[in-house]
N, C-alpha and C positions, 0 to 999 in steps of 0.2 A: 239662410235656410235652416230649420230646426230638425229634424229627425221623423216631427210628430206629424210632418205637412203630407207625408207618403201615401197616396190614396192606396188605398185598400178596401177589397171586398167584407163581405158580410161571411163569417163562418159557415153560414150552409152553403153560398151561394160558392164559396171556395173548393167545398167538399164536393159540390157538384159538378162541379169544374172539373176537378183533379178525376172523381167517378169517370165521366167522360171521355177523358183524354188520355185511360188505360191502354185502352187498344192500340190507339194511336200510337203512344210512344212505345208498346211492345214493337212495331215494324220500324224504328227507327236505330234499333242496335246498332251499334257502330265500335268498330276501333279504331281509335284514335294516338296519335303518339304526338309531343312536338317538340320541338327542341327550345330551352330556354337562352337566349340570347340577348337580354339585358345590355350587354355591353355594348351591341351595333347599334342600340337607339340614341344611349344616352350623350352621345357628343352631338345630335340633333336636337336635344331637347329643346334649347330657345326657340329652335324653328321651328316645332313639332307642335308649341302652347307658348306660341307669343302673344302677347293684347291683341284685342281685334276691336279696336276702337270704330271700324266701320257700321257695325251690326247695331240695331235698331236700340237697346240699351248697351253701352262699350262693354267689353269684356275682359277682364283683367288678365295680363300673363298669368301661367302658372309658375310658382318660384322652384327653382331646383331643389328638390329632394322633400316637396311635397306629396309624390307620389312615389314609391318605392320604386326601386329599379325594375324590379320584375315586372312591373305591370303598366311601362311607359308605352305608347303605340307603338308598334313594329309587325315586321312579316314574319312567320316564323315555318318552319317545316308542319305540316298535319297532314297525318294520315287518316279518313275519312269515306265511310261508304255517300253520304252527303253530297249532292253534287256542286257544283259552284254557282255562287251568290245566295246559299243557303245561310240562317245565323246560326250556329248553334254556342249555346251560353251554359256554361259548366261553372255552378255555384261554388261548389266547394272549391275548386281552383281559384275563383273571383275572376274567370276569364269569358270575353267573348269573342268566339271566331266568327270572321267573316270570310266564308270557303271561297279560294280561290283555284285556279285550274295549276298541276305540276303537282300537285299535295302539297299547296301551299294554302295558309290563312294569311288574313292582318288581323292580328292580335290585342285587343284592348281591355285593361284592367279596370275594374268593375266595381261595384259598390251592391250589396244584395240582401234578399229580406235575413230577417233578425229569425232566430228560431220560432220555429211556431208559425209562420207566415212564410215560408219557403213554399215552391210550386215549380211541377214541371210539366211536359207536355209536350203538344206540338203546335203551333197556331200559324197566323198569317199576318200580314202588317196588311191594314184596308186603311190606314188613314196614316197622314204625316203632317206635322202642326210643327211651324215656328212659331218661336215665341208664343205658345199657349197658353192661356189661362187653366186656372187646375179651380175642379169644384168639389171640395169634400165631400163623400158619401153622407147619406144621412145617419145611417148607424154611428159612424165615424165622428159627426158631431153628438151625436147623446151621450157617444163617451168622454170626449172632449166640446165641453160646452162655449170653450173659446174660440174653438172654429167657424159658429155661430154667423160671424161676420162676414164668411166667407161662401155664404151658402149658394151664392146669386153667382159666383165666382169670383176667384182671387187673380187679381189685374198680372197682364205679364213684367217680368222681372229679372233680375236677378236675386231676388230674394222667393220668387217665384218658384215652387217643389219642382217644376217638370223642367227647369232651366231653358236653355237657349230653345230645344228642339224637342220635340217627343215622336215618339212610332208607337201604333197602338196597337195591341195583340186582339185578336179576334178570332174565335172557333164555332165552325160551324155558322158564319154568318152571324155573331152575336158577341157582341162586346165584353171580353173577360174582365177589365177593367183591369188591366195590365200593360204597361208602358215600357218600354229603351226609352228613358230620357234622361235629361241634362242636370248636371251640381254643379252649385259653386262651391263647395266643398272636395278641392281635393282631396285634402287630408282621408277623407272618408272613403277613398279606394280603395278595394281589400279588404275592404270590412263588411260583415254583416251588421249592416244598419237600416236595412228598408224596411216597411211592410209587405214586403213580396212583390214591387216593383225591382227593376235593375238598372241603377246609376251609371252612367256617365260623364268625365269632366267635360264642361260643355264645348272643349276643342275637341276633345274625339265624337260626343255625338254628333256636332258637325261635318267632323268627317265620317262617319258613319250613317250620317243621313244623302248625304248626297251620292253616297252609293248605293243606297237603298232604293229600289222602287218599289211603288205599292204593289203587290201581293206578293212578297220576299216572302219566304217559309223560315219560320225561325223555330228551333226545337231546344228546347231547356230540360238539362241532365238531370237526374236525380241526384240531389246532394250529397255528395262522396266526399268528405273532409281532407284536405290534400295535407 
């Protein structure tokens, strides 16, 4: 997968978005604390992103120490007004919480948009897609004319932008064109590398999809640089 595959809106339809969803995220104040705990994942790791040779294209382990320790799957302390099985995704950290009851989350390190195509908000998950095909916006092709081929959409993959699994955001009943989905690019955990989508290695969206059900409320922070 390349970097450039990351669907993305159109800049107005962005601003319009983000216009929108002031209010919203004004009532979703929270404080938040959690504890970093790196060391209780990493003796899991091969069981945490082993190959999954079962799933409809195989899926390669992840190799140790392609994802930084801080940001391998685990539970971690969170303190949250949020209530449980809420997502909330805090960019500048590169973390996503999945709110659990005791003020706890499960915590997964993240991959998120590049400057300039960051978004926050509040939406809802109305759809969930294995293995999806991803269709380039049209704006997205005139600026990349070699997307061209993929207008009709681009077959499911591993080289496929949305990887194993995608959850699609939705406000107001309308498609923000905003995804949780799946990389094969660990490496790219922690980084801001999307178009204002937010990455997952595709063993954690899998596990984070099958804790999901559709109409999960997921709330994405304002970028705070940690």
């Amino acid at each position: 997968m390349t970097r450039t595959y990351v669907p993305v809106a159109n800049t107005m339809s962005r601003r319009l978005f983000l216009a929108g969803l002031a209010t919203s995220l004004a009532a979703c104040q929270q404080t938040v604390s959690n504890t970093p705990q790196p060391e209780t994942a990493l003796p899991r790791f091969a069981e945490l992103y082993p190959p999954l040779p079962n799933e409809p294209y195989p899926i390669p382990g992840v190799p140790r120490g392609a994802i930084p320790a801080q940001y391998v799957r685990q539970q971690v302390d969170y303190a949250t007004a949020e209530p449980p099985g809420t997502i909330v995704v805090d960019p500048g950290a590169k973390y996503l919480y999945l709110v659990q009851t005791g003020g706890t989350a499960m915590r997964y390190g993240v991959g998120v948009g590049r400057e300039g195509f960051g978004w926050n908000g509040a939406a809802s998950i109305l759809m969930k897609r294995e293995w999806p095909r991803w269709t380039p916006p049209a704006e997205m092709i005139v600026r990349q004319p070699e997307l061209e081929q993929y207008r009709n959409g681009m077959e499911p993959g591993l080289q496929n932008p949305l990887g194993a699994r995608a959850l699609y955001l939705f406000q107001g009943g309308k498609d923000t064109l905003y995804r949780l989905h799946g990389t094969n690019e660990p490496r790219s955990i922690g980084s801001n590398v999307s178009s204002g989508c937010v990455r997952l290695v595709n063993q954690d969206i899998i596990d984070l999809y099958e804790r999901t059900p559709r109409g999960t409320r997921v709330v994405v922070l304002p970028t705070v640089m940690a």
